[in-house]
CHARMM internal coordinates of N, CA and C (Angstrom, degrees):
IC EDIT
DIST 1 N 1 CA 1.4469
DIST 1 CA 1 C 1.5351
ANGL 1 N 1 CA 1 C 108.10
DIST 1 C 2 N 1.1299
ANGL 1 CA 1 C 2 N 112.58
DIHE 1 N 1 CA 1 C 2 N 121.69
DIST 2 N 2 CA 1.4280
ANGL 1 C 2 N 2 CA 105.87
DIHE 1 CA 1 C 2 N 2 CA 176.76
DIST 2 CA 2 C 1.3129
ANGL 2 N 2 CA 2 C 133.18
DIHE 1 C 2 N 2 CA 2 C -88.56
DIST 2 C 3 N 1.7766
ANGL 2 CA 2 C 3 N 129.05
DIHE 2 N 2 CA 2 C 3 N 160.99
DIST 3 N 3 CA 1.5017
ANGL 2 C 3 N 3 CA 93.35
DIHE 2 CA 2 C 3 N 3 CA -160.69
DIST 3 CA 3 C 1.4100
ANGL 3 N 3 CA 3 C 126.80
DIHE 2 C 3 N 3 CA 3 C -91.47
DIST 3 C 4 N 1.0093
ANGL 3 CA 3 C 4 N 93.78
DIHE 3 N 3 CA 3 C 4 N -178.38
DIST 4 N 4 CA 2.0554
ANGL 3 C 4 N 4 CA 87.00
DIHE 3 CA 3 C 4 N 4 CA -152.67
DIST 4 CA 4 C 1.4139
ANGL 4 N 4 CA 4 C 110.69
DIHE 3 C 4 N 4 CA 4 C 137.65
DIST 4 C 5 N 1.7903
ANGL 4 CA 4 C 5 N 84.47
DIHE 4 N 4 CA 4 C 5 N -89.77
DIST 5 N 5 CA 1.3444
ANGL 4 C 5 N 5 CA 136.65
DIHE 4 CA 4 C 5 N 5 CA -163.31
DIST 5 CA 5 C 2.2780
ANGL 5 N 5 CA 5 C 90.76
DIHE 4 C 5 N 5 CA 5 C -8.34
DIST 5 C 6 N 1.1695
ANGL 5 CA 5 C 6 N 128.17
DIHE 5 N 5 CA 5 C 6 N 152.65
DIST 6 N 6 CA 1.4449
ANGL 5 C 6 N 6 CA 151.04
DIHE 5 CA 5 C 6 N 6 CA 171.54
DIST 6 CA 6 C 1.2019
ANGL 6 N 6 CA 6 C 119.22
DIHE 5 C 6 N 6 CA 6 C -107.49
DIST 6 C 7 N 1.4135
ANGL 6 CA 6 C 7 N 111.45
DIHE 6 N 6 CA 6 C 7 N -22.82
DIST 7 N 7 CA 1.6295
ANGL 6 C 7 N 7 CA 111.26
DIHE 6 CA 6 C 7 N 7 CA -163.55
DIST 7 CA 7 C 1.6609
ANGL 7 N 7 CA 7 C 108.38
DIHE 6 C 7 N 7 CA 7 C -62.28
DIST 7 C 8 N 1.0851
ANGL 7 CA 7 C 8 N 124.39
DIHE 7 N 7 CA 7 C 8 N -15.92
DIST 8 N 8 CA 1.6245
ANGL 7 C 8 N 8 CA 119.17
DIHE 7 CA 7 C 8 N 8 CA -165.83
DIST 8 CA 8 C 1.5584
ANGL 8 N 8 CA 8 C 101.62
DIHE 7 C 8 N 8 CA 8 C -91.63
DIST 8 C 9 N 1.4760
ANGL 8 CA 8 C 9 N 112.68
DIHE 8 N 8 CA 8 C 9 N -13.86
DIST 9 N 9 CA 1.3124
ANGL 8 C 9 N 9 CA 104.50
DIHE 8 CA 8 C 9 N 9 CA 177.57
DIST 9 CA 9 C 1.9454
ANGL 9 N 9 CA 9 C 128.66
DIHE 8 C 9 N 9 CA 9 C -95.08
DIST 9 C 10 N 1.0559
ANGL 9 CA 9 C 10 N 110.28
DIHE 9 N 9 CA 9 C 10 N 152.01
DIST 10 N 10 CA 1.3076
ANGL 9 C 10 N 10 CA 127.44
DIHE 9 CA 9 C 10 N 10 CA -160.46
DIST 10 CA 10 C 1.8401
ANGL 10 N 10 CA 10 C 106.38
DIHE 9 C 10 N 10 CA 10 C -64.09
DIST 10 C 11 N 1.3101
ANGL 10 CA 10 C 11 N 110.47
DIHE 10 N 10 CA 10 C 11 N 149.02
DIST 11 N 11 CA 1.6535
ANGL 10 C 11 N 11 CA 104.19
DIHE 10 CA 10 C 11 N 11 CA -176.23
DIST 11 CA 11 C 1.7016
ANGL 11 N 11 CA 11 C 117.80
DIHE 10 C 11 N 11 CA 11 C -61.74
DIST 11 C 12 N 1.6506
ANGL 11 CA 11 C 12 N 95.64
DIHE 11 N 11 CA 11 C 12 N -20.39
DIST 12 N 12 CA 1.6369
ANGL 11 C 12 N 12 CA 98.66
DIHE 11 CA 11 C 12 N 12 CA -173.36
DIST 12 CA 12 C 1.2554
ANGL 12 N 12 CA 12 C 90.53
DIHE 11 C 12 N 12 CA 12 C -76.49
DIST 12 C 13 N 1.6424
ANGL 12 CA 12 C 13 N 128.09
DIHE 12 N 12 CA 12 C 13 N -53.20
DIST 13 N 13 CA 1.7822
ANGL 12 C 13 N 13 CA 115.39
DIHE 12 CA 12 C 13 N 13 CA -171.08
DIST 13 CA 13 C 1.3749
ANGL 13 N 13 CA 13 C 116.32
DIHE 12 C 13 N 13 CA 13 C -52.53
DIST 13 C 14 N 1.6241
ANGL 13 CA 13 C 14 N 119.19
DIHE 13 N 13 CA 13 C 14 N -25.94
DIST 14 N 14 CA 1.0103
ANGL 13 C 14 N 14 CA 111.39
DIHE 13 CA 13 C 14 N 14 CA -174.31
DIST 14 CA 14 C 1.6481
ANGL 14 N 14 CA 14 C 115.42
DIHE 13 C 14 N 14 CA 14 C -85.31
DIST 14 C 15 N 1.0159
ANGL 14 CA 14 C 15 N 111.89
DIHE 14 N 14 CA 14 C 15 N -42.06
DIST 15 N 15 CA 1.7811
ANGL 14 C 15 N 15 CA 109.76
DIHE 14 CA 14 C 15 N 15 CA 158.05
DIST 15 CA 15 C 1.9400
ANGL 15 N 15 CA 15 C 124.21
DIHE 14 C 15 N 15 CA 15 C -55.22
DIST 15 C 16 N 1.3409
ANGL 15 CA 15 C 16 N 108.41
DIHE 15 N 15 CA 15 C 16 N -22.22
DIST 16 N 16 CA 1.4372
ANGL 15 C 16 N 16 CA 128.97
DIHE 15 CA 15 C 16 N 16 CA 178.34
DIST 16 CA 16 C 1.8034
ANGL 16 N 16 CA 16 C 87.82
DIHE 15 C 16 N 16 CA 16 C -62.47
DIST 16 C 17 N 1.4378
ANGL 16 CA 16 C 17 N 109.13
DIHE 16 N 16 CA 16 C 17 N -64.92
DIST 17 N 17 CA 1.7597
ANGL 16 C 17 N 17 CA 108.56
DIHE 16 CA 16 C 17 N 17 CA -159.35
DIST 17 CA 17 C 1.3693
ANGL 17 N 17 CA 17 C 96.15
DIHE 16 C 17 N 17 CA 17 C -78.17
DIST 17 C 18 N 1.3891
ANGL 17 CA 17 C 18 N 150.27
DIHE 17 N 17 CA 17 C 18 N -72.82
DIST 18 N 18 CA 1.7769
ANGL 17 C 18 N 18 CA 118.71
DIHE 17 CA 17 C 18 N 18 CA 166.64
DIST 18 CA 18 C 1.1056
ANGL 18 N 18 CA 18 C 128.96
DIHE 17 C 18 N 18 CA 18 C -21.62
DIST 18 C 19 N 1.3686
ANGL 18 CA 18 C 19 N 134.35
DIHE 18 N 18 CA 18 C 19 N -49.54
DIST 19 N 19 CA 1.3507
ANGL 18 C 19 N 19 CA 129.24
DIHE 18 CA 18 C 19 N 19 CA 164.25
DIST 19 CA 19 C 1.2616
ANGL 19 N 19 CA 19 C 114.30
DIHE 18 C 19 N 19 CA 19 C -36.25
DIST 19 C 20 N 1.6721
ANGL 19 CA 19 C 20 N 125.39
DIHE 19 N 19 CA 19 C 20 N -53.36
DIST 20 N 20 CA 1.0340
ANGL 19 C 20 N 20 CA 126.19
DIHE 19 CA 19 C 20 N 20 CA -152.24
DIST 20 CA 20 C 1.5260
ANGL 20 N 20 CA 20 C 110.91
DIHE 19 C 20 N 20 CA 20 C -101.96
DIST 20 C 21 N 1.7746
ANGL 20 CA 20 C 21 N 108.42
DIHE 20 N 20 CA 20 C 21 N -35.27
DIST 21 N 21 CA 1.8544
ANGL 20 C 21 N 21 CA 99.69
DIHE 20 CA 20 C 21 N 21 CA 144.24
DIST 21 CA 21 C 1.3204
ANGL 21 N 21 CA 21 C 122.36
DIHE 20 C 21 N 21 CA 21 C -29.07
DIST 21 C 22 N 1.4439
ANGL 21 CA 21 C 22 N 122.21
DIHE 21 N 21 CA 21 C 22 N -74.55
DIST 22 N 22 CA 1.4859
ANGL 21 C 22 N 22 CA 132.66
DIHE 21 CA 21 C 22 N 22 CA -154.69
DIST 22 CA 22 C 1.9026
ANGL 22 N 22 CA 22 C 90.75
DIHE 21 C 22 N 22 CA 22 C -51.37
DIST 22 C 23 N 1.3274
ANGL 22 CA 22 C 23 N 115.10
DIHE 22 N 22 CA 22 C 23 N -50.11
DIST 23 N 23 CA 1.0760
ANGL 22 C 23 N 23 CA 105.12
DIHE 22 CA 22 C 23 N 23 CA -167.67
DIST 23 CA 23 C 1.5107
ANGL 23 N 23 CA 23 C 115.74
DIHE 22 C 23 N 23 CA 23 C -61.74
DIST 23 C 24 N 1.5259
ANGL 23 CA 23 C 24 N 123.54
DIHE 23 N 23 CA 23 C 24 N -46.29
DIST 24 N 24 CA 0.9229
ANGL 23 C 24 N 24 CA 130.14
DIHE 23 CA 23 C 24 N 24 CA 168.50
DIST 24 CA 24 C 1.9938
ANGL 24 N 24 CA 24 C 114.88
DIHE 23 C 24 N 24 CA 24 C -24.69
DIST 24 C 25 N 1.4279
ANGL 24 CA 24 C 25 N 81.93
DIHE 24 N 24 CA 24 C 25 N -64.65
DIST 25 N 25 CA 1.9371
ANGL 24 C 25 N 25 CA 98.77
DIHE 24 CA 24 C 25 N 25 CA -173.11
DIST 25 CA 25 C 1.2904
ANGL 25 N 25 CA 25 C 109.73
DIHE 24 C 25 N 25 CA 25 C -59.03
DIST 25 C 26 N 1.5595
ANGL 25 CA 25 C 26 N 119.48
DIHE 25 N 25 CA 25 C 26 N -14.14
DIST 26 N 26 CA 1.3216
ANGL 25 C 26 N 26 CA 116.82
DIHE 25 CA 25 C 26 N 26 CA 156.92
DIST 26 CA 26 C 1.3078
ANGL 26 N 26 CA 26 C 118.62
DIHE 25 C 26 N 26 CA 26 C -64.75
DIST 26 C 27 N 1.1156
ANGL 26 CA 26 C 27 N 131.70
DIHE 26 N 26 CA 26 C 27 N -68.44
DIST 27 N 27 CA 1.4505
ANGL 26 C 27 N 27 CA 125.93
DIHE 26 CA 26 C 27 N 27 CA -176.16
DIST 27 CA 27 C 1.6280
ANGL 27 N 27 CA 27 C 106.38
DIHE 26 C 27 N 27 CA 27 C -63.06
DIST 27 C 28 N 1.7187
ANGL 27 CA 27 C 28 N 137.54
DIHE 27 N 27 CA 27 C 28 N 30.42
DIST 28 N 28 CA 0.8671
ANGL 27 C 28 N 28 CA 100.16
DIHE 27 CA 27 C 28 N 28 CA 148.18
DIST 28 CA 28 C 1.6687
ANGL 28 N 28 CA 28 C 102.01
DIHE 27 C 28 N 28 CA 28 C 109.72
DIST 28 C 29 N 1.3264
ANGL 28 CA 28 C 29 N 137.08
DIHE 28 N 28 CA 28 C 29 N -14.37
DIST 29 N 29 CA 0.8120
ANGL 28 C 29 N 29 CA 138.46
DIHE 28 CA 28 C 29 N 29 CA -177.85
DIST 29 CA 29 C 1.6325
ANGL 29 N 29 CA 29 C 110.74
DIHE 28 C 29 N 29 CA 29 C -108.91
DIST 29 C 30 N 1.9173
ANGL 29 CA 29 C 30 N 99.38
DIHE 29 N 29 CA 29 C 30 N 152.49
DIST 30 N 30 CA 1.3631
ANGL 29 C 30 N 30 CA 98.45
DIHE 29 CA 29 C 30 N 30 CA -150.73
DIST 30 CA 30 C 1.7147
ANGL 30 N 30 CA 30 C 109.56
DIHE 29 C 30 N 30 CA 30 C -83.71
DIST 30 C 31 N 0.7678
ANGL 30 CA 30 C 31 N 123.05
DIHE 30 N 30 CA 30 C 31 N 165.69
DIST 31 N 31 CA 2.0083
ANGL 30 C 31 N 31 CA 130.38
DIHE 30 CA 30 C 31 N 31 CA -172.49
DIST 31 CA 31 C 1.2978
ANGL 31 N 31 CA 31 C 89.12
DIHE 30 C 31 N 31 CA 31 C -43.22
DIST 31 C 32 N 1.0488
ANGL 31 CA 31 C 32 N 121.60
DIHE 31 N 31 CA 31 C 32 N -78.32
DIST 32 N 32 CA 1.3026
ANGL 31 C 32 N 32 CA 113.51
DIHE 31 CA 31 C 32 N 32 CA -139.70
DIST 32 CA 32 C 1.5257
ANGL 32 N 32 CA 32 C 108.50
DIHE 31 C 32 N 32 CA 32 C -73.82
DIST 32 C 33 N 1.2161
ANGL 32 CA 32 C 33 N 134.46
DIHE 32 N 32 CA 32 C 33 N -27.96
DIST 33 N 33 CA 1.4622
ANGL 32 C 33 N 33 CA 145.46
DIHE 32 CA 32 C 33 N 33 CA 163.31
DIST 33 CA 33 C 1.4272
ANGL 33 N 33 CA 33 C 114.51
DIHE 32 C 33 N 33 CA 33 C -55.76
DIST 33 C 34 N 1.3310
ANGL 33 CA 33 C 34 N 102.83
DIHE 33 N 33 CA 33 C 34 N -30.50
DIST 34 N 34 CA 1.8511
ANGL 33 C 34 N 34 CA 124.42
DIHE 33 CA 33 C 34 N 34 CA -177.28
DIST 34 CA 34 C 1.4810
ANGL 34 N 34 CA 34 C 108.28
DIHE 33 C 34 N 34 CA 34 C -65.32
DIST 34 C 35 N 1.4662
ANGL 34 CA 34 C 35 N 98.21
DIHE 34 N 34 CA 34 C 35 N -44.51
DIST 35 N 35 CA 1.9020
ANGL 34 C 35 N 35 CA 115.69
DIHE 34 CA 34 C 35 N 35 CA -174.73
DIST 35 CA 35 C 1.5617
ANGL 35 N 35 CA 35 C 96.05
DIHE 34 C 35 N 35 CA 35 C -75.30
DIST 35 C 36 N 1.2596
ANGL 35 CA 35 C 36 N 134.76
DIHE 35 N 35 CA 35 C 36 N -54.02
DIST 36 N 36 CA 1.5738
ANGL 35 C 36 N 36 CA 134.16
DIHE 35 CA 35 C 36 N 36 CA -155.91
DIST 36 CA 36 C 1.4290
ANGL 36 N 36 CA 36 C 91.52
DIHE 35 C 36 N 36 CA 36 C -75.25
DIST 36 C 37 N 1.6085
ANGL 36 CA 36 C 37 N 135.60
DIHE 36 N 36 CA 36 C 37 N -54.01
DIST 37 N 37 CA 1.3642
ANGL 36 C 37 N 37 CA 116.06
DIHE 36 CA 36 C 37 N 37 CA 172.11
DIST 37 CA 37 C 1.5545
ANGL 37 N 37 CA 37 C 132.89
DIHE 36 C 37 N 37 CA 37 C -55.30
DIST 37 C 38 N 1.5716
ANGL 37 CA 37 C 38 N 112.80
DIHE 37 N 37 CA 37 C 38 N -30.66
DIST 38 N 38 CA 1.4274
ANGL 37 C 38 N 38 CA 121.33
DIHE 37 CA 37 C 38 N 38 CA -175.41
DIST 38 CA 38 C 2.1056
ANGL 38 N 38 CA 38 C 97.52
DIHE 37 C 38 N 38 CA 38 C -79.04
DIST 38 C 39 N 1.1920
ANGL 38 CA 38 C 39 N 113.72
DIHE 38 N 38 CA 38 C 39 N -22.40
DIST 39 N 39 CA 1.0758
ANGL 38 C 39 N 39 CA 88.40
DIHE 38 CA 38 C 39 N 39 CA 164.92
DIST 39 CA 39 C 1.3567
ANGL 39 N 39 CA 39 C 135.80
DIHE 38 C 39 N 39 CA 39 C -123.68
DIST 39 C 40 N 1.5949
ANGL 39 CA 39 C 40 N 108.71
DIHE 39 N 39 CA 39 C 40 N 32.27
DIST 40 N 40 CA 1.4794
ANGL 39 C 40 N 40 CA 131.78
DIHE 39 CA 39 C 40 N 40 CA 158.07
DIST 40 CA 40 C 1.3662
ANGL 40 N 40 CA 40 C 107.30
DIHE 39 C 40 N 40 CA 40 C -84.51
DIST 40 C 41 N 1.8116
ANGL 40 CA 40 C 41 N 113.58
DIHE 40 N 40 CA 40 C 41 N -37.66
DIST 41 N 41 CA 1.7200
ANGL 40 C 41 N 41 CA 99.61
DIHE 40 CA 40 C 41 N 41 CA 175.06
DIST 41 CA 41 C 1.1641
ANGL 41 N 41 CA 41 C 100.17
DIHE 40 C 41 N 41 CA 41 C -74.13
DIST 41 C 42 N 1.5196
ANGL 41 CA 41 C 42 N 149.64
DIHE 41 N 41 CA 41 C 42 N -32.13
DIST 42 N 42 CA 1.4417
ANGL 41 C 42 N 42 CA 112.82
DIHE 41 CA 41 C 42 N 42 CA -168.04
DIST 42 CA 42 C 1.4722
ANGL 42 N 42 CA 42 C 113.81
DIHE 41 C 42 N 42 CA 42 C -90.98
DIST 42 C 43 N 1.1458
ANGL 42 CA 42 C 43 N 135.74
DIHE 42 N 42 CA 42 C 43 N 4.10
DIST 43 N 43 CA 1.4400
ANGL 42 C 43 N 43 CA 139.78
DIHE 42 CA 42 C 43 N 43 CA -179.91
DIST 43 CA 43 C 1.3096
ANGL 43 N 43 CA 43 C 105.87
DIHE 42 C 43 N 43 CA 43 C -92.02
DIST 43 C 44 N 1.9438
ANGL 43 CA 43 C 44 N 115.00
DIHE 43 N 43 CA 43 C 44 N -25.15
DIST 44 N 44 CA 1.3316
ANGL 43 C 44 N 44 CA 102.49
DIHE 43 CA 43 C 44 N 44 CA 166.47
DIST 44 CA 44 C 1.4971
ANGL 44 N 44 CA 44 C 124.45
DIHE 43 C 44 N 44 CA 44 C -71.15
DIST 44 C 45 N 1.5476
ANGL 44 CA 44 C 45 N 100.60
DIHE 44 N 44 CA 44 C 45 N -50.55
DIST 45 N 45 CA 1.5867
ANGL 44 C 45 N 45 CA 116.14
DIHE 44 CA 44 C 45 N 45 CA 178.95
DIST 45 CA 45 C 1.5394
ANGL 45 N 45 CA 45 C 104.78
DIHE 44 C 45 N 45 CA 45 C -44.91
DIST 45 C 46 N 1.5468
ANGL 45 CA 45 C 46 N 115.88
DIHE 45 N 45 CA 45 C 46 N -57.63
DIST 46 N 46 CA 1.4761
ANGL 45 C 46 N 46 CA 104.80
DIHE 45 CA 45 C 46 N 46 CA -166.06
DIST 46 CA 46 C 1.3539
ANGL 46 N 46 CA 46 C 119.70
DIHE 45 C 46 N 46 CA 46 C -89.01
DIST 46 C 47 N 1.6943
ANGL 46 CA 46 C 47 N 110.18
DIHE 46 N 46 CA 46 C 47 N -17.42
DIST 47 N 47 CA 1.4630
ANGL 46 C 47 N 47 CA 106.64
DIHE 46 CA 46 C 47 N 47 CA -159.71
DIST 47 CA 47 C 1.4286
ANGL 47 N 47 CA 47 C 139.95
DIHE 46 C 47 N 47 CA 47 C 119.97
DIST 47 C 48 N 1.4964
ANGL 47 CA 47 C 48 N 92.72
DIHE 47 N 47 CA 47 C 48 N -20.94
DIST 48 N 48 CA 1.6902
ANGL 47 C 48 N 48 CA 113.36
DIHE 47 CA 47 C 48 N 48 CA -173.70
DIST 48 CA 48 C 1.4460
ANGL 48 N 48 CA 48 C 95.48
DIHE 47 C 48 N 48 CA 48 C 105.43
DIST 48 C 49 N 1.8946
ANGL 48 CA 48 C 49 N 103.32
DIHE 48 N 48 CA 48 C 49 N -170.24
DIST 49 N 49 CA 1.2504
ANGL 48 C 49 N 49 CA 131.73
DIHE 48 CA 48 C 49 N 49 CA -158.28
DIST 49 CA 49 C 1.8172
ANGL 49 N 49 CA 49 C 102.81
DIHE 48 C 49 N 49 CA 49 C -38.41
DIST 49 C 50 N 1.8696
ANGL 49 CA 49 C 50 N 99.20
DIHE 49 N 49 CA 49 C 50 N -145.06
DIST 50 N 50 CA 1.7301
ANGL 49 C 50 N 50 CA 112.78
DIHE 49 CA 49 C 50 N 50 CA 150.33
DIST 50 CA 50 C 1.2397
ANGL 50 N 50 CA 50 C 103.57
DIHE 49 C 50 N 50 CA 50 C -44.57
DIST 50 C 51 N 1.4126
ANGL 50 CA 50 C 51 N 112.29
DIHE 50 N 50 CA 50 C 51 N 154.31
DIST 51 N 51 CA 1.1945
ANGL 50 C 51 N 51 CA 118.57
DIHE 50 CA 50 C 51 N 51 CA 130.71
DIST 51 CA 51 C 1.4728
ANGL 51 N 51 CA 51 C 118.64
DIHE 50 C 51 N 51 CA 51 C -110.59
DIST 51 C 52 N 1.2167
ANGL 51 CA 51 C 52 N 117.94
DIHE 51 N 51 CA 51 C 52 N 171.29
DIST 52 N 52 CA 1.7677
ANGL 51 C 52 N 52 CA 122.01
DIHE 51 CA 51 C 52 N 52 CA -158.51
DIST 52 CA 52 C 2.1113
ANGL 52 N 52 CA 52 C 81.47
DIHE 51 C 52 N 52 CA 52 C -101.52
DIST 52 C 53 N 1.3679
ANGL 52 CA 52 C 53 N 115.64
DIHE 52 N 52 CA 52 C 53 N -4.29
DIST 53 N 53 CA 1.6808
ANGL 52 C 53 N 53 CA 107.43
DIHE 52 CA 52 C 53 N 53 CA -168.16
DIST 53 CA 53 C 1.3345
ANGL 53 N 53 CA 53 C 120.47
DIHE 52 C 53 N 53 CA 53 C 66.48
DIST 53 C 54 N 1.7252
ANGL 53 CA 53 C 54 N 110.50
DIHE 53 N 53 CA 53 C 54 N 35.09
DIST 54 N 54 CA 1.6039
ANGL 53 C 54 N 54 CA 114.22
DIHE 53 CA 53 C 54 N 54 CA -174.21
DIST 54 CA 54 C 1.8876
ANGL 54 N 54 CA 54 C 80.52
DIHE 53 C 54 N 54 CA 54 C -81.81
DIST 54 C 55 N 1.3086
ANGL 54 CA 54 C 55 N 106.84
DIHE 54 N 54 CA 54 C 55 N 151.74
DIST 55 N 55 CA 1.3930
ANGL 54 C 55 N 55 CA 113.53
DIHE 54 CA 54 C 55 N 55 CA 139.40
DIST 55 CA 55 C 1.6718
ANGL 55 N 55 CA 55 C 82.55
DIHE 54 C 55 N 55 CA 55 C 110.36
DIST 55 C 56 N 1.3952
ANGL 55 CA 55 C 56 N 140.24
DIHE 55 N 55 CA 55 C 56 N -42.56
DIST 56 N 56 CA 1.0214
ANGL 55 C 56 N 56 CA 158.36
DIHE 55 CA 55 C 56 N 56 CA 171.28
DIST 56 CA 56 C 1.6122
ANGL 56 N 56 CA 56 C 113.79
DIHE 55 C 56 N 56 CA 56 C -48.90
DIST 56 C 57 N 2.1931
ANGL 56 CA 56 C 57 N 103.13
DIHE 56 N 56 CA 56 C 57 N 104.84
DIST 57 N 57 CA 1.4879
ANGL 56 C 57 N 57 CA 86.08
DIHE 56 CA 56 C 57 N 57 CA -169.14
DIST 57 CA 57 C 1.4104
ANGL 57 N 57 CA 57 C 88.05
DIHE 56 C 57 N 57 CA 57 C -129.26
DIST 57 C 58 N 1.6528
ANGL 57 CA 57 C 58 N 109.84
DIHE 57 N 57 CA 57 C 58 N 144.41
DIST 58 N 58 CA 1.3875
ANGL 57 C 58 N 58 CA 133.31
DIHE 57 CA 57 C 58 N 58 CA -176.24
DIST 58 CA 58 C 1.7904
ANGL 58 N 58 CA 58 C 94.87
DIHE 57 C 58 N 58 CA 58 C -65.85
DIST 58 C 59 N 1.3649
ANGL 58 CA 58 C 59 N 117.60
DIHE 58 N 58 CA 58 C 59 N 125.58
DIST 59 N 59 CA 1.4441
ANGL 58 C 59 N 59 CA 105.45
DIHE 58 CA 58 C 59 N 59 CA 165.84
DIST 59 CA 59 C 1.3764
ANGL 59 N 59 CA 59 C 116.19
DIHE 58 C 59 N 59 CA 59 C -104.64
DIST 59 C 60 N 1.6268
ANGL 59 CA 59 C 60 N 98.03
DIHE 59 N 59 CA 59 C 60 N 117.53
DIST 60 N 60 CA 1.7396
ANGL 59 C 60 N 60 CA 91.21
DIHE 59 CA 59 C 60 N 60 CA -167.17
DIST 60 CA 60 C 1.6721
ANGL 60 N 60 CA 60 C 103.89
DIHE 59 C 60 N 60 CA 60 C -105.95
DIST 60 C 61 N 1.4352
ANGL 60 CA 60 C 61 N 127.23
DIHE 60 N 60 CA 60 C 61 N 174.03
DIST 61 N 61 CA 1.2589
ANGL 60 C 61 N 61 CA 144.07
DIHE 60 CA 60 C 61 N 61 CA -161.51
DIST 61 CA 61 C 1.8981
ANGL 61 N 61 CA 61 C 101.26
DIHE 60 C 61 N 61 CA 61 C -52.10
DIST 61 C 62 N 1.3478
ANGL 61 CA 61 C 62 N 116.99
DIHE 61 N 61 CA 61 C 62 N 121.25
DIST 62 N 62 CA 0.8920
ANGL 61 C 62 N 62 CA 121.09
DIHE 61 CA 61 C 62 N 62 CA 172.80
DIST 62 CA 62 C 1.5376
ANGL 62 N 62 CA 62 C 130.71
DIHE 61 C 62 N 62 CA 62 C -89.08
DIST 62 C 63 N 1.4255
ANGL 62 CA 62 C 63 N 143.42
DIHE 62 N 62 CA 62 C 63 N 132.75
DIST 63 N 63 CA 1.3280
ANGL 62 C 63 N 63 CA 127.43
DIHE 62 CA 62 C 63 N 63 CA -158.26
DIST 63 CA 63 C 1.5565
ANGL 63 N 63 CA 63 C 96.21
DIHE 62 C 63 N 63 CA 63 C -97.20
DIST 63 C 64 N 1.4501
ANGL 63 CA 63 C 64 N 118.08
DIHE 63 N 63 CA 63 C 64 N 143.99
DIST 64 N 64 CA 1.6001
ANGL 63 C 64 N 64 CA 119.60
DIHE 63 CA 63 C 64 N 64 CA 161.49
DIST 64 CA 64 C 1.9109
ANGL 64 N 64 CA 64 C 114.28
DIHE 63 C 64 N 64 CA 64 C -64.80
DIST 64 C 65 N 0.7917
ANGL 64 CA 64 C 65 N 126.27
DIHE 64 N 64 CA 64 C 65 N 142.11
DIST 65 N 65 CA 1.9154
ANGL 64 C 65 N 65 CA 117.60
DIHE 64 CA 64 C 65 N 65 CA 175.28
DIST 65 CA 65 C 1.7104
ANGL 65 N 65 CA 65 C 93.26
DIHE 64 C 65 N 65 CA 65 C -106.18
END
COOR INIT
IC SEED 1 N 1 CA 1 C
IC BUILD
């Protein structure tokens, strides 16, 4: 994948960083600076691309002893 590349990310991240372009280009800042910030906030918020759900643990019913 080369870098850049979007494809690994999810449709909500990808509507997350337009959202947050457009806003950007409101205050004034130029496209292309608009795109590199809108998608530094969502890689912070979420993390980056997919995730595969490593690290992610189901908490199931615990017994008292």
């Amino acid at each position: 994948m080369p870098q850049g590349d979007k494809s690994s990310y999810t449709s909500k991240q990808k509507r997350q960083a337009k959202h947050v372009e457009k806003g950007y280009e409101k205050k004034g800042v130029s496209k292309k600076e608009a795109k590199r910030r809108a998608w530094a906030t969502v890689n912070k918020e979420s993390g980056g691309g997919k995730k595969s759900g490593s690290g992610k643990k189901k908490s199931g019913s615990k017994s008292s002893s």
